[in-house]
MILUM-751999 format. One line per 2 residues: their letters; for each residue x, y negated, z negated of N, C-alpha, C, CB. Coordinates in Angstrom, 2 decimals, decimal comma. Last residue first. Glycine has a CB too. Layout:
<rs>
A = X Y Z X Y Z X Y Z X Y Z; ...
</rs>
This chain:
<rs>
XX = -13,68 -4,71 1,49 -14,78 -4,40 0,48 -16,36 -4,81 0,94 -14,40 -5,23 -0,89; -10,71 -4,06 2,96 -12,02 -4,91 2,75 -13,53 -4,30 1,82 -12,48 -5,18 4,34
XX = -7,72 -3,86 1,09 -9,02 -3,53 1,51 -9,69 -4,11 1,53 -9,55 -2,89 1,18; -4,90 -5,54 2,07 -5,97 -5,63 0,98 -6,88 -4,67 1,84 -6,64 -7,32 0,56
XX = -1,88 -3,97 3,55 -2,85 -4,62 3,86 -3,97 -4,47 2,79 -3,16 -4,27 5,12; 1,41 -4,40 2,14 0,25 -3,53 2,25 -0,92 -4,32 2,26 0,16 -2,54 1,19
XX = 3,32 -6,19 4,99 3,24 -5,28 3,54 1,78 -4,45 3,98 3,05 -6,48 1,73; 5,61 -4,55 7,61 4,74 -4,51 7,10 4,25 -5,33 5,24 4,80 -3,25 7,38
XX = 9,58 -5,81 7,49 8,64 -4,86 7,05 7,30 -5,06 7,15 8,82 -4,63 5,89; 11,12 -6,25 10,82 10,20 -6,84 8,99 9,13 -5,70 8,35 8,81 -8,58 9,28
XX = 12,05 -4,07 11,87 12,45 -5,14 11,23 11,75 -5,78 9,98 12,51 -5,96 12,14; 11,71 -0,58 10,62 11,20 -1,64 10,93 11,76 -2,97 10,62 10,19 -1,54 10,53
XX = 12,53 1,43 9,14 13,43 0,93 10,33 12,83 -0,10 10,80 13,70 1,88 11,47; 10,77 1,72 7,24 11,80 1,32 6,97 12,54 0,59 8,02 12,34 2,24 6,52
XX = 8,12 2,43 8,77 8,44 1,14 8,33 9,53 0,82 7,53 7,50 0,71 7,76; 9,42 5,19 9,58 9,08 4,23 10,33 9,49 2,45 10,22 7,81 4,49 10,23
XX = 9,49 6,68 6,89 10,77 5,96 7,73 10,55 5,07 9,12 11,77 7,18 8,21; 6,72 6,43 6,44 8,11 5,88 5,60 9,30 5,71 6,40 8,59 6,89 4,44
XX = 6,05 8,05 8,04 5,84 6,83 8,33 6,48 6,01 7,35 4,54 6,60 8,47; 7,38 10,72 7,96 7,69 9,53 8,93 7,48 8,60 8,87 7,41 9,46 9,83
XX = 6,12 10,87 5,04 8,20 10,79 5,52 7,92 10,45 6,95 9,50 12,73 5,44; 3,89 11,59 5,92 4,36 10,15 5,10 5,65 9,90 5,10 4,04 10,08 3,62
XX = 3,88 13,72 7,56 3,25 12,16 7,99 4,00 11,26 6,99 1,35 11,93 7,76; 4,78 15,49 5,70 5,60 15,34 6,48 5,19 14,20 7,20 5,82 16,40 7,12
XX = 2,26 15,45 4,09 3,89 15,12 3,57 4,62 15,35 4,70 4,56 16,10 2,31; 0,36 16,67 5,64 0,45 15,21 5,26 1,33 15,10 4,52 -0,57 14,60 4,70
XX = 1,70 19,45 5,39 1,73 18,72 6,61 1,31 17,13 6,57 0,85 19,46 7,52; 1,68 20,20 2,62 2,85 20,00 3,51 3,05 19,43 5,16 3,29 21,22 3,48
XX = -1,42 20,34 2,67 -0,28 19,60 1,79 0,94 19,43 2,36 0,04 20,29 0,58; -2,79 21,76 4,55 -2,82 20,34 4,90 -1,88 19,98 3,87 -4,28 19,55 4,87
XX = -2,21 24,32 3,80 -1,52 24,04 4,71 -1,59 22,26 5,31 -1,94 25,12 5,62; -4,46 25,14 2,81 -3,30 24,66 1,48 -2,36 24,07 2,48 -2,41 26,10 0,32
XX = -5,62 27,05 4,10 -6,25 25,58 3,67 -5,21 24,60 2,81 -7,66 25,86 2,63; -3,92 28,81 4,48 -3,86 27,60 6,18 -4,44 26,67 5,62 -4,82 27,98 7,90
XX = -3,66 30,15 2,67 -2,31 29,31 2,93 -2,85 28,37 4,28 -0,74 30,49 3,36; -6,40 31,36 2,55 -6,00 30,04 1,49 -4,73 29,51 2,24 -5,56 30,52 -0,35
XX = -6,95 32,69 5,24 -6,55 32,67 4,33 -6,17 31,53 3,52 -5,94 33,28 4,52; -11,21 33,31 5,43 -9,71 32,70 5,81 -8,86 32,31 4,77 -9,78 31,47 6,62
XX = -13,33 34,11 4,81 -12,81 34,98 4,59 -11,63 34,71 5,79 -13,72 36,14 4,49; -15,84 32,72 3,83 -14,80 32,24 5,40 -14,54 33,12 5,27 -13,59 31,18 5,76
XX = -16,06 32,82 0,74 -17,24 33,04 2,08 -16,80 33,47 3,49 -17,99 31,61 2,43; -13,24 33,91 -0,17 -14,67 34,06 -0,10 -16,05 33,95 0,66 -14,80 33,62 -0,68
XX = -10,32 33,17 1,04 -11,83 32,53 0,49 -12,46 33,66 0,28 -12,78 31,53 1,52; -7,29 35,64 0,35 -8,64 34,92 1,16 -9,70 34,28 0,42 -9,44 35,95 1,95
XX = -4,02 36,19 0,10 -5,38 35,27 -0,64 -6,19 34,85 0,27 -5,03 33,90 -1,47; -1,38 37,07 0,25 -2,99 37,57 1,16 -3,95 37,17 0,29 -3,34 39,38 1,50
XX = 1,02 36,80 -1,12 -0,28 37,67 -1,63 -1,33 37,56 -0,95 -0,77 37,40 -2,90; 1,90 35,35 1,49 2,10 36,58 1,19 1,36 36,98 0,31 3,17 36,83 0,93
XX = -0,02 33,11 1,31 0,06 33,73 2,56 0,23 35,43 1,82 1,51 32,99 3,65; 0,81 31,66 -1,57 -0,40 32,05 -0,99 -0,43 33,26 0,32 -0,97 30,68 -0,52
XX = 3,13 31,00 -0,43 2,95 32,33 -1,94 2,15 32,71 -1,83 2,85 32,16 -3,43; 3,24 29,27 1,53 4,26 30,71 2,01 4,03 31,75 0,34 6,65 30,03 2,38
XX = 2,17 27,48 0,49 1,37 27,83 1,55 1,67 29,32 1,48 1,69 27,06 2,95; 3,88 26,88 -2,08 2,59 27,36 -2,51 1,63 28,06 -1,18 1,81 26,02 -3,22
XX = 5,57 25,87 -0,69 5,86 26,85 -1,48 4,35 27,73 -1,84 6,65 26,18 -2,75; 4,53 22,89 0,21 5,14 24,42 1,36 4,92 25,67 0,70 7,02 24,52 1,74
XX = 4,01 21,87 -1,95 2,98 22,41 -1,27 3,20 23,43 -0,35 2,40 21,52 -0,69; 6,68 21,64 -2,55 6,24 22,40 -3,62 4,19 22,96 -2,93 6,44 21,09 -5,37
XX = 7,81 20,36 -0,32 8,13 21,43 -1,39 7,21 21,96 -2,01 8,85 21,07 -2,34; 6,03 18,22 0,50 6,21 19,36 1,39 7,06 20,94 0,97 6,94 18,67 2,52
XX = 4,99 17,16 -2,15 4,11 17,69 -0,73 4,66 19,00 0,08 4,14 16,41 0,49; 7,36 16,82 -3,51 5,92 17,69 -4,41 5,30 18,34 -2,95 4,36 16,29 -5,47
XX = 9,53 16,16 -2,22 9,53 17,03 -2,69 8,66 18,00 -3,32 10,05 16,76 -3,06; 8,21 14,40 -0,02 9,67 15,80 0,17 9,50 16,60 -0,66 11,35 15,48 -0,10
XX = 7,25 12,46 -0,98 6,26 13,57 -0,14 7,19 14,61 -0,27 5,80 13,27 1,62; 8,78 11,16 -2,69 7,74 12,12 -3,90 7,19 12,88 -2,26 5,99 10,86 -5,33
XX = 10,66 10,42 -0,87 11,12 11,26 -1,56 9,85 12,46 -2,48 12,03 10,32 -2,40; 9,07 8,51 0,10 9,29 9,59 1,07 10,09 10,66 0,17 10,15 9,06 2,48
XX = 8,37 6,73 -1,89 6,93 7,38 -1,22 7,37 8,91 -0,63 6,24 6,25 0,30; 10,55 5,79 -2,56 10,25 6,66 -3,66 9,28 7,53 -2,65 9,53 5,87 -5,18
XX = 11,10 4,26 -0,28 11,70 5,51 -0,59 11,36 6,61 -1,50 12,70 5,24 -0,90; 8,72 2,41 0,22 9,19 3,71 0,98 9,45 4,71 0,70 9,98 3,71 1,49
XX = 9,80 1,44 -2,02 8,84 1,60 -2,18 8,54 3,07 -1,54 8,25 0,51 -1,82; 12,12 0,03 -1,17 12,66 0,91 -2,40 11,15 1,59 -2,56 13,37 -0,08 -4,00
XX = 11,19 -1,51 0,93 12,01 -0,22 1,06 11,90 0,53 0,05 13,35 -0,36 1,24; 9,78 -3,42 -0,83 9,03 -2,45 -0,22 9,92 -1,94 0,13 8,10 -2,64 0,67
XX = 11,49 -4,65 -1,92 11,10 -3,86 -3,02 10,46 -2,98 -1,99 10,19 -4,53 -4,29; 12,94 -6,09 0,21 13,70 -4,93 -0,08 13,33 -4,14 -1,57 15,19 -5,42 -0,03
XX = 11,42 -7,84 0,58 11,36 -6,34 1,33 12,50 -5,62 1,40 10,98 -6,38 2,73; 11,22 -9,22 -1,73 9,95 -8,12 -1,08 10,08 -7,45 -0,08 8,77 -8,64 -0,69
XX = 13,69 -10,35 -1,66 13,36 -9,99 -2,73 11,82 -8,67 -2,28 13,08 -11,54 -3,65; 12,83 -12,09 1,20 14,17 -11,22 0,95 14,50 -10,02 -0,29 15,20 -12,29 0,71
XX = 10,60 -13,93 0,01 10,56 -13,11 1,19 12,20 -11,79 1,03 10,64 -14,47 2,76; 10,47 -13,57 -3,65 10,90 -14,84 -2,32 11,07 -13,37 -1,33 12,94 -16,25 -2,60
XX = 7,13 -12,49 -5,09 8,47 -12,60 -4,88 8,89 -13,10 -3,67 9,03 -11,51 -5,07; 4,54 -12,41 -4,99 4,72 -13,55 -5,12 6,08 -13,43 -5,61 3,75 -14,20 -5,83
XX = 3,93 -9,58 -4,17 3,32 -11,14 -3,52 4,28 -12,08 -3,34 2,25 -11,95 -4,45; 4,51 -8,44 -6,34 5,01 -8,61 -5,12 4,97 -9,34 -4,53 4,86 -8,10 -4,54
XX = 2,11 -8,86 -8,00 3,14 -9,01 -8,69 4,75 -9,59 -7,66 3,17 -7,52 -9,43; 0,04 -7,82 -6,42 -0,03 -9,30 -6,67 1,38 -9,51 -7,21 -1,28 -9,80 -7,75
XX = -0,05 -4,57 -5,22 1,01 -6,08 -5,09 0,88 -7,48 -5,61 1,13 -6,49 -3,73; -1,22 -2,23 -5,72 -1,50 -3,41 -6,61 -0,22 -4,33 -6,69 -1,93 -2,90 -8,11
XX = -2,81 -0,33 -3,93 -1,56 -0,46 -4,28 -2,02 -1,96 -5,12 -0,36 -0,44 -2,90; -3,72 1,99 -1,50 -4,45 1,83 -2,91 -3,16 1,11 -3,09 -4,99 3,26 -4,05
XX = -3,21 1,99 1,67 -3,30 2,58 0,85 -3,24 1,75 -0,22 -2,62 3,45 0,93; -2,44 0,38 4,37 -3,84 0,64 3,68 -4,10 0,87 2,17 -4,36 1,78 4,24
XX = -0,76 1,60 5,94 -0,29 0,67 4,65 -1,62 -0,35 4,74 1,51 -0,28 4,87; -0,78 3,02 7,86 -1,45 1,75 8,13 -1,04 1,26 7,18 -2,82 1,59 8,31
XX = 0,47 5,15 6,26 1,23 5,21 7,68 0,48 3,71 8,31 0,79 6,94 8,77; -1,83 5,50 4,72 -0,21 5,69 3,96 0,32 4,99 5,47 0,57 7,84 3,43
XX = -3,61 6,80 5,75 -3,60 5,07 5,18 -2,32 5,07 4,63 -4,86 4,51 3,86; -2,40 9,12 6,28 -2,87 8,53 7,15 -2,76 6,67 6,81 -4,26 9,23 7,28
XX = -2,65 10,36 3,96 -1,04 10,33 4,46 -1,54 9,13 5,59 -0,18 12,16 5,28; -5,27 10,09 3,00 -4,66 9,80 2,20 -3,29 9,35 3,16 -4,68 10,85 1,16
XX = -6,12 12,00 5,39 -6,69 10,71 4,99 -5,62 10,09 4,47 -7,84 10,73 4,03; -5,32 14,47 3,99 -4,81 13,82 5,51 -5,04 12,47 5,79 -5,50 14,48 6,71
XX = -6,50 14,80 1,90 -5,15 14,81 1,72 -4,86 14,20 3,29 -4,49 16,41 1,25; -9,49 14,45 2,86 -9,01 13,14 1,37 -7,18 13,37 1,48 -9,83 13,90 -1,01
XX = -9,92 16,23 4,52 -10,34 15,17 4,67 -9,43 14,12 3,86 -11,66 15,26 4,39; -9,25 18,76 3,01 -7,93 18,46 4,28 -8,44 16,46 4,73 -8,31 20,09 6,37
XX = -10,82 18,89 0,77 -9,83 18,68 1,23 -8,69 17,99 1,64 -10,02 18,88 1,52; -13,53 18,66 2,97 -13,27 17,66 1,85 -11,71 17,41 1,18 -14,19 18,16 0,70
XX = -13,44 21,22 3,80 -13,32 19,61 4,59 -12,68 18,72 4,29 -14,29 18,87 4,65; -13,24 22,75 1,48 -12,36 22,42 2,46 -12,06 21,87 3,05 -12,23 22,66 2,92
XX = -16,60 22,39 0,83 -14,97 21,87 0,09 -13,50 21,85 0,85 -14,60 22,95 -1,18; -17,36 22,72 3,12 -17,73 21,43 2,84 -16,32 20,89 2,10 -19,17 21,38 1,92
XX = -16,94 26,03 2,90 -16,45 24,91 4,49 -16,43 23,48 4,11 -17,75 24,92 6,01; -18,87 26,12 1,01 -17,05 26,69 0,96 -16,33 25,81 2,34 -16,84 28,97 1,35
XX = -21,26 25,77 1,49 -20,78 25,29 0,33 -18,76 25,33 0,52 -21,58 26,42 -1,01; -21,64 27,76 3,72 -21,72 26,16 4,00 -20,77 25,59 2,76 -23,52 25,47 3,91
XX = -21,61 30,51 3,81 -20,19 30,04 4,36 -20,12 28,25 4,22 -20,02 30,60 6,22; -24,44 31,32 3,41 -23,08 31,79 2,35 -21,90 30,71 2,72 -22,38 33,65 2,73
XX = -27,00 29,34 3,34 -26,25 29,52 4,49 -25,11 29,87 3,23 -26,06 28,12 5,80; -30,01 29,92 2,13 -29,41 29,18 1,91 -28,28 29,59 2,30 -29,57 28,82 0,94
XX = -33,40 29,93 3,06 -32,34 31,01 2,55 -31,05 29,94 2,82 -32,29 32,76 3,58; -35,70 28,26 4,01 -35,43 28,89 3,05 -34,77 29,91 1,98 -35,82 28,90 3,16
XX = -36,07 26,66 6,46 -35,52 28,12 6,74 -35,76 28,58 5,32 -33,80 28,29 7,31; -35,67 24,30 4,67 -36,72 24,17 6,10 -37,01 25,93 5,93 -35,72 23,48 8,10
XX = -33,55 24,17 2,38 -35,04 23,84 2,07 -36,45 23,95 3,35 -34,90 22,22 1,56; -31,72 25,61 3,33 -32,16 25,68 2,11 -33,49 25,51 2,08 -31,57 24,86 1,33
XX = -31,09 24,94 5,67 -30,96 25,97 5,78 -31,80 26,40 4,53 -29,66 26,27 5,99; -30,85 22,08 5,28 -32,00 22,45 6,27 -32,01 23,72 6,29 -31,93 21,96 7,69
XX = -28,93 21,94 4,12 -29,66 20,78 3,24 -31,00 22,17 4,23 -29,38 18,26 3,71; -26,85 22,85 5,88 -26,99 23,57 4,20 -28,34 22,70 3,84 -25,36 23,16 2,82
XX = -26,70 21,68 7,71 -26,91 22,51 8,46 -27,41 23,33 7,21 -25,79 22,92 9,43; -25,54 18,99 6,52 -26,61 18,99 7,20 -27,75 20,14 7,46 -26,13 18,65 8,16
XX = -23,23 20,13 5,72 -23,86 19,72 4,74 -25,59 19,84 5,65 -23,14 18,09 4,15; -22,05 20,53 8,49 -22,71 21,96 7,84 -22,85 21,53 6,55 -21,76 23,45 7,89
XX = -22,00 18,35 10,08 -22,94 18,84 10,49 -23,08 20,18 9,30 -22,74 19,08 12,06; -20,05 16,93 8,22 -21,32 16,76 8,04 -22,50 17,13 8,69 -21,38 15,84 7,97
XX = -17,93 18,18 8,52 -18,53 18,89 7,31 -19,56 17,57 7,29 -17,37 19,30 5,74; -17,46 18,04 11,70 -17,99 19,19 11,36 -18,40 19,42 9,71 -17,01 20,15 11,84
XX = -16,96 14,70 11,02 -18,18 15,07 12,00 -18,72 16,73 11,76 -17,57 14,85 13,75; -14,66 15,48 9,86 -16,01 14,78 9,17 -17,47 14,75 9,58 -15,82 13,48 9,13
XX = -12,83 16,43 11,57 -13,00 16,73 10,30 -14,48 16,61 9,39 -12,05 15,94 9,80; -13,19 14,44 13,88 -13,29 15,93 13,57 -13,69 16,53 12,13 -11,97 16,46 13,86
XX = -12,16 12,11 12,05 -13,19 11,94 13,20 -13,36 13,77 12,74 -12,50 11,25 15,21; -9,15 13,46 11,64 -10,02 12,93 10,73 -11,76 12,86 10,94 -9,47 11,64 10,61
XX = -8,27 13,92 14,91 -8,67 14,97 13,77 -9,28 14,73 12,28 -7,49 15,66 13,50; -8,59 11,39 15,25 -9,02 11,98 16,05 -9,37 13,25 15,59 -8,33 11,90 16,96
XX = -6,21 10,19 14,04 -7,65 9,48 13,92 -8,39 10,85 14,06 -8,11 8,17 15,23; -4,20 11,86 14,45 -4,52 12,01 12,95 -6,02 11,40 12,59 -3,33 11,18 12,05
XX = -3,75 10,90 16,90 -3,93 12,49 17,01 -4,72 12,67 15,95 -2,62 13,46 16,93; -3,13 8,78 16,80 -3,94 8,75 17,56 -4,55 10,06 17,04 -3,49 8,54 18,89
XX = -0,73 8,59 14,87 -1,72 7,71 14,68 -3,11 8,19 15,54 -1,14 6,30 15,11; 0,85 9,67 16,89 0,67 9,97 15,84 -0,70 9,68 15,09 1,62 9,54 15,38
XX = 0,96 7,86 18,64 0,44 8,54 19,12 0,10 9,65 17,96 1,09 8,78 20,23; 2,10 5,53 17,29 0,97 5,48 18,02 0,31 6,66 18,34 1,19 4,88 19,05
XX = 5,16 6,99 16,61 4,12 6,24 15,78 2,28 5,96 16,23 4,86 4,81 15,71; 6,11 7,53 19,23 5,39 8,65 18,35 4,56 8,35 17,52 6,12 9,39 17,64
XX = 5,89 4,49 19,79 5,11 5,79 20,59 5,06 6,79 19,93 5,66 6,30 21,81; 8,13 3,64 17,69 6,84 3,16 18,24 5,88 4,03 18,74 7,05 2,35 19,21
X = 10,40 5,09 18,86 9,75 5,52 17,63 8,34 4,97 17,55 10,58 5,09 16,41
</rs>
């Protein structure tokens, strides 16, 4: 499980990287289209938000899986070792249950409603269910990596951000 874990990890860097590198070449490509060229690119504004997106929801599952993510343990902390990890399971669980059911339910639902009424962007003139398609797929990251660090002997906790 380790190795999928890693390699998981690898794939999700790597398409994040991606992600960011193309909506900052077409912020870039909008700043210079506007003001150098003087006509202002239809497809930039609409690609950026999308980025942005799949950027913040994949992101999001991602620091979820480093146990990174936003959390306010002082309270945790300072429970006896045996007492904290079995709040962080119960933590897990809620995590892997709310991806099951809002992410990959209710985001699935929305890919496969979208699809069939044939909802396209506007500029792209791609269909909404593939952009909507990062919800159910960073809910399926976080149910692994929830169950990852479940099966894990000691649990992880959640690492402070550096600031």
């Amino acid at each position: 499980m380790k190795k999928l874990y890693d390699f998981l990890n690898y794939l999700v860097e790597r398409l994040l990287i991606i992600i960011f590198g193309l909506m900052t070449l077409d912020v870039v490509w909008q700043v210079f289209s506007r003001y150098i060229v003087g006509r202002s690119s239809s497809f930039t504004e609409e690609f950026a938000r999308f980025a942005m997106i799949w950027l913040a929801i994949l992101g999001a599952a991602y620091l979820n899986g480093q146990r990174q993510h936003l959390a306010i343990d002082f309270l945790v902390r300072k429970l006896p070792e045996e007492k904290r990890r079995k709040r962080q399971r119960s933590i897990e669980v809620f995590m892997a249950v709310f991806a099951l059911v809002v992410m990959i339910g209710g985001g699935g639902n929305l890919v496969i409603m979208t699809l069939q009424l044939g909802q396209y962007s506007a500029a792209l003139n791609v269909p909404l269910g593939l952009v909507y398609a990062i919800v159910p797929f960073s809910g399926l990251l976080i149910v692994f990596y929830s169950i990852y660090h479940m099966t894990q002997r000691k649990p992880e906790e959640t690492q402070p951000l550096e600031m």
